[in-house]
ZADREN-82870 format. One record per atom (N, C-alpha, C): x, y, z; residue in three letters. Coordinates in steps of 0.05 Angstrom, whole numbers, padded with zeros to 5 digits, always signed. Example, Ala and Ser with C-alpha at 12.3 -4.5 7.8 and 13.67 -1.06 7.14 Angstrom:
<pts>
+00264-00114+00156ala/+00246-00090+00156ala/+00264-00066+00156ala/+00257-00045+00142ser/+00273-00021+00143ser/+00258+00001+00157ser/
</pts>
This chain:
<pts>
-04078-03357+00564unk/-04082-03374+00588unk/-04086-03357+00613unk/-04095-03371+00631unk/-04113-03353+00651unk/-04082-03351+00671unk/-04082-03326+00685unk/-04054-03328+00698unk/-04065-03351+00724unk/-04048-03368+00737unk/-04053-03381+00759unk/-04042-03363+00783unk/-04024-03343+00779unk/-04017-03330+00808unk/-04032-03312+00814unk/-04066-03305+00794unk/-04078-03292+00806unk/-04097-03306+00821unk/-04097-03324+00819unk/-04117-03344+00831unk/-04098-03361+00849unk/-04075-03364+00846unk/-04057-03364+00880unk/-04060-03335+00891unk/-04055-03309+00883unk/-04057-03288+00900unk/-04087-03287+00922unk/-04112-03296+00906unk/-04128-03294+00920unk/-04132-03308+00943unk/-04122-03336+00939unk/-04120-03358+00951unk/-04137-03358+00969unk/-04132-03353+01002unk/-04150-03357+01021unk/-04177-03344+01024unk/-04175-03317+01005unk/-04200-03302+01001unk/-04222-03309+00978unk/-04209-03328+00964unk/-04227-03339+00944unk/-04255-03344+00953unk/-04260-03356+00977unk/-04292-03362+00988unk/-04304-03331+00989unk/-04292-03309+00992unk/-04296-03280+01002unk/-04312-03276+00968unk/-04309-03291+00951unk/-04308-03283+00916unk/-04333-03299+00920unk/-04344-03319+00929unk/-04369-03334+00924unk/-04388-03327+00952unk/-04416-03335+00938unk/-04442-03341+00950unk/-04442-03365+00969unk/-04445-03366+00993unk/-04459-03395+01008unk/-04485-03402+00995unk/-04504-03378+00983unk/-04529-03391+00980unk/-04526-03398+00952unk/-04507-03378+00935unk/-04504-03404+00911unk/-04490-03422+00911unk/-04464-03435+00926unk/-04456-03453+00928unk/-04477-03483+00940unk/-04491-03470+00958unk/-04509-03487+00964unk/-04532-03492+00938unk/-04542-03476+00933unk/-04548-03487+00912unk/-04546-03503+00884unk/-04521-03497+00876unk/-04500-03513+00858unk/-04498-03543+00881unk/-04489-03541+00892unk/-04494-03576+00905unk/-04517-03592+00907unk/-04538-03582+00904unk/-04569-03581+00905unk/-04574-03596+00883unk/-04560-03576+00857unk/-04570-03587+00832unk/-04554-03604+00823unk/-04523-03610+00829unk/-04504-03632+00826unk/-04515-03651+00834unk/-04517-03662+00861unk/-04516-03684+00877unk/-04546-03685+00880unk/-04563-03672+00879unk/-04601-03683+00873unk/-04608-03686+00851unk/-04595-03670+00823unk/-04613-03670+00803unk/-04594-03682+00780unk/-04573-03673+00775unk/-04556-03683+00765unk/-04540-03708+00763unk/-04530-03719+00786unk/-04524-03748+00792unk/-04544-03762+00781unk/-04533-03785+00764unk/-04546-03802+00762unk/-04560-03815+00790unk/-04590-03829+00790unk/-04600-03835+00806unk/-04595-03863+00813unk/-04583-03880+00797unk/-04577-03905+00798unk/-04541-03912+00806unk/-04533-03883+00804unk/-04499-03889+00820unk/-04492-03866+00836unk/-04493-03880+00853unk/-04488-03866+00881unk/-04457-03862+00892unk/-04438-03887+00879unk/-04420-03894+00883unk/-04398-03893+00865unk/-04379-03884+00858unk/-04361-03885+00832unk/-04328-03899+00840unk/-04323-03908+00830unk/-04292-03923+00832unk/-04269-03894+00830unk/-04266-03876+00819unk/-04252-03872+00813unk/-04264-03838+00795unk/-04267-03812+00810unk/-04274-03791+00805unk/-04253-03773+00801unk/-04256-03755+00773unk/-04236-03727+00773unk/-04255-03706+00776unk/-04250-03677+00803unk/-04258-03656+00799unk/-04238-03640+00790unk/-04252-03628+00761unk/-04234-03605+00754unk/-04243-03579+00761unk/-04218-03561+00774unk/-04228-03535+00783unk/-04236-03538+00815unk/-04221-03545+00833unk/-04234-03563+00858unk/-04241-03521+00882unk/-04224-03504+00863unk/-04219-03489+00888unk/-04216-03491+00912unk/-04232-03478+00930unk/-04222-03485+00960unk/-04241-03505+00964unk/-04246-03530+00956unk/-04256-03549+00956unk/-04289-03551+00969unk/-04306-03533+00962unk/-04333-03518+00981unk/-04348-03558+00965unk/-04339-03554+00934unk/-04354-03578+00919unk/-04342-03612+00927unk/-04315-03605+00931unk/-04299-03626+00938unk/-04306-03650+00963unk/-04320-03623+00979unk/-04318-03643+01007unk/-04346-03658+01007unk/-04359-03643+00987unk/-04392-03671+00987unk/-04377-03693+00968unk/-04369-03684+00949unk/-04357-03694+00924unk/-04343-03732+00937unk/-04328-03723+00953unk/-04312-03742+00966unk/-04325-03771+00978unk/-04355-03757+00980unk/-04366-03784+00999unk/-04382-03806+00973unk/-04381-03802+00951unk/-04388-03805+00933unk/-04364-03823+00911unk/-04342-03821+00918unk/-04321-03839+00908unk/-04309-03853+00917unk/-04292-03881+00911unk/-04265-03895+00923unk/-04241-03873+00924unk/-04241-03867+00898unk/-04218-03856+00891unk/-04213-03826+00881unk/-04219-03800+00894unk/-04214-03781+00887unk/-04193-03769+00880unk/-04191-03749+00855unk/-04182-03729+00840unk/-04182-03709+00843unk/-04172-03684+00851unk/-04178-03660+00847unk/-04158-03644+00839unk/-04168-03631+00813unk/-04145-03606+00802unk/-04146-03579+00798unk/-04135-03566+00806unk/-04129-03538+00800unk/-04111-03522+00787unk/-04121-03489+00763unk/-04097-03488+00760unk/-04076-03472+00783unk/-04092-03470+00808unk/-04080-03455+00839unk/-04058-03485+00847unk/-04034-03486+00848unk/-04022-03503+00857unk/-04034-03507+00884unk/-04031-03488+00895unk/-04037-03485+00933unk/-04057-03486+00938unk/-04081-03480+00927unk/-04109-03485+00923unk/-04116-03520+00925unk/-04105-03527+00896unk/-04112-03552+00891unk/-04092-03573+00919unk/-04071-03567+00925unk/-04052-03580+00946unk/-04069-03575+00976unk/-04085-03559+00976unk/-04100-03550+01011unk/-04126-03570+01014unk/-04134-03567+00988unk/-04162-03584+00979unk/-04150-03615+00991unk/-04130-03629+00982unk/-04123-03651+00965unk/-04108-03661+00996unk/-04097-03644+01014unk/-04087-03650+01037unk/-04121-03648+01057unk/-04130-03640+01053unk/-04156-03629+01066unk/-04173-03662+01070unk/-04172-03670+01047unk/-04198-03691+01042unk/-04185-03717+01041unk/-04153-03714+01045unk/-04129-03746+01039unk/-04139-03761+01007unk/-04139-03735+00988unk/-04140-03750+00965unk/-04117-03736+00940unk/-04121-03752+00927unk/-04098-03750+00902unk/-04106-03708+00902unk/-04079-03701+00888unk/-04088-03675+00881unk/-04067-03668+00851unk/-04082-03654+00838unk/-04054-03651+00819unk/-04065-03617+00796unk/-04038-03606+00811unk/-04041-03584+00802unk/-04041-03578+00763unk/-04060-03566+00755unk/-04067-03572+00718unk/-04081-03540+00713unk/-04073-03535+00686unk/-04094-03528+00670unk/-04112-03547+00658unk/-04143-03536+00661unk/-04161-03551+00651unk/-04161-03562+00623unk/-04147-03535+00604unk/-04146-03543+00575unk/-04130-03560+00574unk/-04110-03577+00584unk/-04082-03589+00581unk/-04078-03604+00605unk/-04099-03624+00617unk/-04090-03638+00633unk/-04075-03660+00634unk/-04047-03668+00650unk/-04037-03685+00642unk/-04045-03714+00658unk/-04066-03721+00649unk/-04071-03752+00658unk/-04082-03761+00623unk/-04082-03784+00635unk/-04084-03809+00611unk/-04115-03806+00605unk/-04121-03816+00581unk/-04149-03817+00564unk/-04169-03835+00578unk/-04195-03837+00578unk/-04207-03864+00593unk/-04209-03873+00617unk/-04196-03855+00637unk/-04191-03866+00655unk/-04212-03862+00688unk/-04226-03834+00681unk/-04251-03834+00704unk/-04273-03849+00705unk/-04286-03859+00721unk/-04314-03859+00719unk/-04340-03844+00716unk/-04327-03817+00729unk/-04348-03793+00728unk/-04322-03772+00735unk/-04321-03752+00720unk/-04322-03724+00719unk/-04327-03709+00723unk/-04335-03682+00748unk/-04343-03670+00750unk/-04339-03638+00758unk/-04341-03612+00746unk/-04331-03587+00746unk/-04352-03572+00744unk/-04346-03552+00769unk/-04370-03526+00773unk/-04355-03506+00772unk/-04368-03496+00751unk/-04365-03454+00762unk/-04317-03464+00741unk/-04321-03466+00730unk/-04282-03465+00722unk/-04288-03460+00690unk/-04294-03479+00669unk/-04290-03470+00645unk/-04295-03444+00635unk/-04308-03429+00650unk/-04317-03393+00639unk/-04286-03381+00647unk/-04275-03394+00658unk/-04250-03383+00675unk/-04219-03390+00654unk/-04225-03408+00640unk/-04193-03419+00626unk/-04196-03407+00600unk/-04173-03400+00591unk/-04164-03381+00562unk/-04196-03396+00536unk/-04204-03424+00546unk/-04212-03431+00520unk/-04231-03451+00538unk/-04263-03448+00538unk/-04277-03464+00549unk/-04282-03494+00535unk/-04283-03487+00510unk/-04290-03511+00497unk/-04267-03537+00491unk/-04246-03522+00497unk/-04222-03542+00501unk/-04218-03555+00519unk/-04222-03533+00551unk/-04231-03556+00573unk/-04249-03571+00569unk/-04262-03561+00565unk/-04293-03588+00562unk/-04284-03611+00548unk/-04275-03609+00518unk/-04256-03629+00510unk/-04243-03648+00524unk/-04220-03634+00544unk/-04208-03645+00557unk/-04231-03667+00578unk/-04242-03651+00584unk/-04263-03668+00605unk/-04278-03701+00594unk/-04286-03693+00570unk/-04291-03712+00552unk/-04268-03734+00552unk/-04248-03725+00538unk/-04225-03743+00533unk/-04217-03766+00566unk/-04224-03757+00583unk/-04218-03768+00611unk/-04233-03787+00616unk/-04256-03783+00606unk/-04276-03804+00618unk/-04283-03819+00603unk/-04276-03849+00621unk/-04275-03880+00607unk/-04301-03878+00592unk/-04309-03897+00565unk/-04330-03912+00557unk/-04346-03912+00576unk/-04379-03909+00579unk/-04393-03913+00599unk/-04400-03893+00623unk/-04381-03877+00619unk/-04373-03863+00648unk/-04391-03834+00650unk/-04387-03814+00661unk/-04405-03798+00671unk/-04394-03763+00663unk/-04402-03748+00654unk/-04391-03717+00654unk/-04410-03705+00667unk/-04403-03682+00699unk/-04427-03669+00711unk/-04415-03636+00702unk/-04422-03624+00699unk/-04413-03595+00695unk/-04431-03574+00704unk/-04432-03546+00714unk/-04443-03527+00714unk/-04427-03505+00703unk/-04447-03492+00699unk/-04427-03458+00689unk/-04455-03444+00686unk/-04439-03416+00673unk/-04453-03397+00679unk/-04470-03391+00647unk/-04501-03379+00651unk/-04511-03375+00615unk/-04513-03349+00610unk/-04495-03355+00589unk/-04489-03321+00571unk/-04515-03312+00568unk/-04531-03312+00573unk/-04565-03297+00569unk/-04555-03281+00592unk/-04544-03284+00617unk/-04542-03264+00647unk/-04513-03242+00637unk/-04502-03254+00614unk/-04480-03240+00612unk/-04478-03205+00616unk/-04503-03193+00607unk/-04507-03165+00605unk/-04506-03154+00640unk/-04508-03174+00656unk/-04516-03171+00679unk/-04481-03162+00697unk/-04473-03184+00678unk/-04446-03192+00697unk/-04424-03160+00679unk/-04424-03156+00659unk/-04421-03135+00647unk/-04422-03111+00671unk/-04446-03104+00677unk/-04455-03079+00686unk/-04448-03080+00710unk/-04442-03106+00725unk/-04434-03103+00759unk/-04408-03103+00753unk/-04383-03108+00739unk/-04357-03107+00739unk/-04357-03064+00729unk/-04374-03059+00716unk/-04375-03035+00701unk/-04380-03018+00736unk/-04402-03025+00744unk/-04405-03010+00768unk/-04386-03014+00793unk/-04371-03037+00788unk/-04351-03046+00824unk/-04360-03057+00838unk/-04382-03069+00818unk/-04403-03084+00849unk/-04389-03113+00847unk/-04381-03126+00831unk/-04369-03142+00828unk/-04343-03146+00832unk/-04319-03157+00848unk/-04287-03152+00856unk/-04270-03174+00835unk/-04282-03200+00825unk/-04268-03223+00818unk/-04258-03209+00780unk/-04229-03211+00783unk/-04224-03193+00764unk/-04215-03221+00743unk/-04211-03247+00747unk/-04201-03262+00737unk/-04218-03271+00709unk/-04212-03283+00689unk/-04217-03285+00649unk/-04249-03291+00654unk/-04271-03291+00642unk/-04289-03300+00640unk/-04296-03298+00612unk/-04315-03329+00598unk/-04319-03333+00571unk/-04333-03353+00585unk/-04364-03345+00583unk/-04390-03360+00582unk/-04401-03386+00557unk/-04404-03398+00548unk/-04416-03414+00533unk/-04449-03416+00530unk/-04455-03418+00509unk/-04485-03424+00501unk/-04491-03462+00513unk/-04519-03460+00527unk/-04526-03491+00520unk/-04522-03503+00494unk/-04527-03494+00483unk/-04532-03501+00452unk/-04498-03518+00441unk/-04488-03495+00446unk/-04461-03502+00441unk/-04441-03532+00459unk/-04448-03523+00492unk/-04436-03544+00501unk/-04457-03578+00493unk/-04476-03573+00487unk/-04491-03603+00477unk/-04481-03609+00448unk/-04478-03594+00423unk/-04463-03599+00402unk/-04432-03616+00407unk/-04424-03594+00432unk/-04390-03608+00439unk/-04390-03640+00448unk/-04414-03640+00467unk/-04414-03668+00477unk/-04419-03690+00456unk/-04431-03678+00437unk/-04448-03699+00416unk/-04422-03707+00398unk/-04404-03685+00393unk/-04385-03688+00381unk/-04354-03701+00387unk/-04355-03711+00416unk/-04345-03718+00436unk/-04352-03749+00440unk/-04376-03750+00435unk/-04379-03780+00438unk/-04396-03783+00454unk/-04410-03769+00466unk/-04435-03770+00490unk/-04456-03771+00489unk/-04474-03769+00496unk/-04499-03785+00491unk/-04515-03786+00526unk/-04549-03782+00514unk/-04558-03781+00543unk/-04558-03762+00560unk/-04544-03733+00550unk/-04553-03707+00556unk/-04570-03706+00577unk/-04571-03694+00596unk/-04591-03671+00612unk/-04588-03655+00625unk/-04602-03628+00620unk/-04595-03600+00633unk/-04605-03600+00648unk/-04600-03581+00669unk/-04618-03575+00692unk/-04601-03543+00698unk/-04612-03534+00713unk/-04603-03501+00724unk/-04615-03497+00743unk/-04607-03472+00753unk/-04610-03454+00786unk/-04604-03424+00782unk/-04607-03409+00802unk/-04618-03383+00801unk/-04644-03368+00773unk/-04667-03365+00780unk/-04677-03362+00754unk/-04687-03317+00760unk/-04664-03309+00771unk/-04656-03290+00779unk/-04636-03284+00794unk/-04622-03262+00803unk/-04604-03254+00811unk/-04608-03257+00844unk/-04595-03275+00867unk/-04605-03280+00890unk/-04597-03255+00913unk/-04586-03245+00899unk/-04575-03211+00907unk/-04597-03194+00919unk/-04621-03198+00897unk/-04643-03181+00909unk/-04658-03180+00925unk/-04658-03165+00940unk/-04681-03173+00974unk/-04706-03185+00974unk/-04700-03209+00989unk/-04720-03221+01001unk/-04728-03242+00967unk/-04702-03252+00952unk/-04721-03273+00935unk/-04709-03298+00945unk/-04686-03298+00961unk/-04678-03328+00972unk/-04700-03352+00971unk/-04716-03334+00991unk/-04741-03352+00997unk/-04752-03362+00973unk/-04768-03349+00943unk/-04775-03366+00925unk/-04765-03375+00908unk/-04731-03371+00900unk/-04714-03378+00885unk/-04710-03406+00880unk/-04709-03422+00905unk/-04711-03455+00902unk/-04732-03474+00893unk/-04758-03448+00897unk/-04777-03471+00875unk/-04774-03468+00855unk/-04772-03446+00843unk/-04763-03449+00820unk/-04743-03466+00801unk/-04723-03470+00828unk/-04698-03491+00820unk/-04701-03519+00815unk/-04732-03524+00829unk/-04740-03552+00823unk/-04752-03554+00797unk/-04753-03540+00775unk/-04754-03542+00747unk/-04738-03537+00726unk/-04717-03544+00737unk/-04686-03527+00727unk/-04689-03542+00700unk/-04698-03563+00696unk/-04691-03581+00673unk/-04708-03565+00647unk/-04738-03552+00660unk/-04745-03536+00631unk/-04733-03512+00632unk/-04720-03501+00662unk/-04721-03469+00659unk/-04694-03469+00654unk/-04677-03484+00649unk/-04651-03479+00651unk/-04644-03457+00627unk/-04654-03449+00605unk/-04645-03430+00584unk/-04645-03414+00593unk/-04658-03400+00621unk/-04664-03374+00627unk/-04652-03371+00651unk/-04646-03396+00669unk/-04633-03383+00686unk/-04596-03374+00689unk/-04597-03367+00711unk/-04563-03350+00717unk/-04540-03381+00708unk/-04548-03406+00724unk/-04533-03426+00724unk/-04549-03445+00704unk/-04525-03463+00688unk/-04537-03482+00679unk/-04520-03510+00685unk/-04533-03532+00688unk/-04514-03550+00686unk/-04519-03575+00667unk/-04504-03592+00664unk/-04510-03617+00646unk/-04498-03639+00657unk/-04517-03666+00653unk/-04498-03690+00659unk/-04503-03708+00634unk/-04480-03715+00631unk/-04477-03730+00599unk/-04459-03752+00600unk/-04468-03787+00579unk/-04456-03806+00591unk/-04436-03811+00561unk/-04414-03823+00562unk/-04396-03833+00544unk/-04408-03855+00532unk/-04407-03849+00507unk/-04415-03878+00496unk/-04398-03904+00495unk/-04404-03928+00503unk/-04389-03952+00503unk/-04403-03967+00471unk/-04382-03991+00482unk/-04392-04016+00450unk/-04414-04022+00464unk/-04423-04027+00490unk/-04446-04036+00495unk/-04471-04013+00481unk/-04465-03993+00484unk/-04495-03966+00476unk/-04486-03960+00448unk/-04464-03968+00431unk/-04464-03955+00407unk/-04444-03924+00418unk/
</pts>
């Protein structure tokens, strides 16, 4: 299990650990490409992994009823006082809420992070009602060699668990889960580190849905099957 007091130690410096331009872009591909186009609105949303809430605070305008968990007690408690919504401190693999009960689900950038990705994801699954919605991003082990060599060199500081997943694999999990209606999409289709690609990096992002095998981020949105869909 991933320790949580290193991820309370970092606490306020955690944003110091991420990108604005990839954060912005992860919202880009959540809330443009990802969201279903026909619900704008959800009764009742869980973000898992909310960190310092960078995803949370679009996240929010988008539900009645927000969720957000962390396994950072203080993290998830700053977010959750931040936005006046529910907060509840969790490991992703072992959340303690009831089965069925979201309308949509949604977690960026956390399962590469918990002792066991595919268990969170599970978990994620197990949460969301008949009908309801799973949004996810993470990172594709194709860049893994990449992320290797910047921890090897120091160019990289975030020392906390990382365990990447294949596409391949998280669509088997969903299928096996009960989901149905799959679609990928991704962002960075290079490293945004390098001078001067900001600028063409986002068109590229507007074809995330074929290029997603190749790029840095991938994400998926996948629906629960009800008695109505089989």
């Amino acid at each position: 299990m991933p320790d949580p007091l290193y991820f309370e130690h970092i606490g306020e410096q955690f944003d110091e650990f991420m990108s604005d331009y990839d954060i912005a872009r992860r919202i880009d591909l959540i809330f443009m490409h990802l969201l279903p186009r026909d619900k704008r609105r959800f009764d009742n949303v869980l973000e898992v992994g909310c960190g310092t809430g960078r995803i949370s605070e679009v996240l929010v305008q988008y539900s009645q009823d927000l969720v957000v968990t962390d396994i950072s007690a203080r993290l998830c408690q700053s977010v959750a006082g931040h936005l006046k919504c529910r907060g509840l401190p969790a490991d992703a693999c072992a959340m303690a809420l009831e089965s069925e009960q979201f309308d949509l689900v949604l977690s960026s950038e956390c399962i590469e992070h918990t002792a066991s990705p595919l268990r969170a994801l599970d978990e994620m699954c197990r949460v969301v009602r008949p009908g309801g919605y799973l949004i996810l991003t993470t990172p594709n082990p194709v860049w893994y060699p990449v992320l290797w060599l910047s921890q090897k060199l120091k160019i990289r500081r975030f020392e906390g668990s990382e365990s990447w997943v294949w596409p391949r694999v998280v669509n088997g999990r969903l299928i096996r889960n009960g989901f149905h209606e799959m679609f990928f999409g991704g962002c960075h289709l290079a490293p945004w580190q390098i001078p001067g690609i900001k600028a063409i990096l986002p068109w590229f992002d507007r074809f995330g849905s074929r290029l997603y095998p190749f790029m840095i981020n991938y994400g998926f949105r996948a629906r629960k099957r009800s008695a109505e869909n089989g």
